[in-house]
N, C-alpha and C positions, 0 to 999 in steps of 0.2 A: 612711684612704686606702689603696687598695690598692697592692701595690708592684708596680715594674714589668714584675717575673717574668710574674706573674700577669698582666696585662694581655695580656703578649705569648700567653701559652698561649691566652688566651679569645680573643683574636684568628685565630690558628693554628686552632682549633675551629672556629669558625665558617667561616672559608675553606675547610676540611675540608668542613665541610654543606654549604656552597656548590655546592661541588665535586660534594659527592655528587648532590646536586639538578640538577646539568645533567647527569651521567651516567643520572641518572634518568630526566630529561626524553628524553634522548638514546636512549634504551630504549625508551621507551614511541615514539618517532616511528619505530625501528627495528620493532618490534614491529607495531605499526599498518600499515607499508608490506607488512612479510611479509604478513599478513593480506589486506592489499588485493590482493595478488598473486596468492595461494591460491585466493583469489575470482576474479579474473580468471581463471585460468588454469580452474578448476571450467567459468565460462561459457563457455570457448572450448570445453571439451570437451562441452560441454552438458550436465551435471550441474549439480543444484544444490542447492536443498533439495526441489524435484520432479524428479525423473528422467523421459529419456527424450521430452522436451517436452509434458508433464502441462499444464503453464503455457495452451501453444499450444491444447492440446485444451481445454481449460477454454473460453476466447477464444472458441472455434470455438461451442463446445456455449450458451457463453451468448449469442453474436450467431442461434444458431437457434433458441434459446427464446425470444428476444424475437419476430424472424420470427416463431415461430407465434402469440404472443401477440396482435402487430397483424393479422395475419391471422383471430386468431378475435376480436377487437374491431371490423371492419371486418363483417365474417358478422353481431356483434351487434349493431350497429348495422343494415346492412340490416333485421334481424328488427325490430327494435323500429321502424324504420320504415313496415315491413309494418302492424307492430303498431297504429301512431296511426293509420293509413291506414284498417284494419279498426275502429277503435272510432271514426272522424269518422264514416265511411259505417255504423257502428250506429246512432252520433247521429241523423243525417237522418235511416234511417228512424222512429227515434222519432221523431222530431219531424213528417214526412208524413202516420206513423200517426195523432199525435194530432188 
């Protein structure tokens, strides 16, 4: 049986960890806030991990690459409409000819 000395110290100990574990915890939410703060305060100035609103320009440059994209799908489309248009009217006259 352990005697009660003992008991009392493993108990002390533990309340120690305890302790140290919510100064822990307590740290890390501290730490976290800083951070989130750093961040915010980064986006107000408008830096970030792209400077100078690199972001915005990205945005921009991919809504006109698509613009162009449906604009030259809309052209290939016309063409290949062209296209069946020119090979019915070959059909016929094959088929007149023969």
């Amino acid at each position: 049986m352990v005697g009660l000395g003992k008991r009392r110290k493993r108990g002390e100990r533990e309340k120690k960890e305890r302790r140290g574990e919510k100064k822990e915890g307590r740290r890390k939410r501290r730490e976290e806030k800083e951070r989130r703060e750093k961040r915010e305060e980064r986006k107000k100035r408008g830096e970030g991990k792209r400077r100078r609103g690199e972001r915005g320009e990205k945005k921009e440059k991919r809504g006109e690459r698509e613009e162009r994209r449906k604009r030259r799908e809309e052209k290939e489309g016309i063409k290949k409409r062209r296209e069946k248009k020119e090979r019915r009217r070959e059909g016929e006259k094959e088929n007149i000819q023969t």
